[in-house]
N, C-alpha and C positions, 0 to 999 in steps of 0.2 A: 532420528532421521525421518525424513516422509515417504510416504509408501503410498503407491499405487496412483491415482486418480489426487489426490492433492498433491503428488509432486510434481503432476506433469503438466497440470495447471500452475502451479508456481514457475516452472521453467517457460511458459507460455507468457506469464507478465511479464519474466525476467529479461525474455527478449524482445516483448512487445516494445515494451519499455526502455528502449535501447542500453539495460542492463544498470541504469541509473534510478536513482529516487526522480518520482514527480515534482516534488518541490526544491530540495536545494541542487539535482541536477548530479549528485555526486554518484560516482561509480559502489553498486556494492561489492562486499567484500564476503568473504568467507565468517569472518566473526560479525558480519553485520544484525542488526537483529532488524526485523522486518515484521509489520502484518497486515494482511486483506481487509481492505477497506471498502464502503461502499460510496460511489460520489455521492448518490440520493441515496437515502438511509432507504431499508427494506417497507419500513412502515409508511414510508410518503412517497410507494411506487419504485422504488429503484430495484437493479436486478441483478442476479447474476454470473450474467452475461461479461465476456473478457471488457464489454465498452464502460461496463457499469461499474465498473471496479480499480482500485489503483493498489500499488504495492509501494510503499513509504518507507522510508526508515522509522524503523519504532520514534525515536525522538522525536524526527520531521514531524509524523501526524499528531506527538503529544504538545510540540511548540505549536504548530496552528490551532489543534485544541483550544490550548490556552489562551490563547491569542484571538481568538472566537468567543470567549466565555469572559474575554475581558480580564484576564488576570495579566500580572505581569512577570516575564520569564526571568 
């Protein structure tokens, strides 16, 4: 379970977020698995701040990953 200051920031994406993944838009769930993302990575300036950051479905950010790096899924 998360406690304290990271759960309350994750219930802040979750609604910022209109409680969907960024990429394929789908609603999460309770077995969803999920993680904190940064748009600009931390070392090329990015922050963060609720702007700077997205909350994915584990898979979603490992398919653009991939999909970024040129493999095929």
């Amino acid at each position: 379970m998360l406690a304290g200051f990271h759960q309350h920031r994750v219930l802040r994406f979750w609604l910022w977020q209109e409680k969907r993944c960024p990429f394929c838009r789908e609603l999460f769930t309770r077995e969803t698995e999920w993680n904190i993302r940064h748009v600009i990575e931390q070392h090329a300036g990015g922050t963060d701040k609720l702007e700077g950051l997205l909350l994915p479905h584990l898979i979603c950010h490992r398919q653009l990953y991939a999909v970024c790096l040129g493999h095929i899924i």
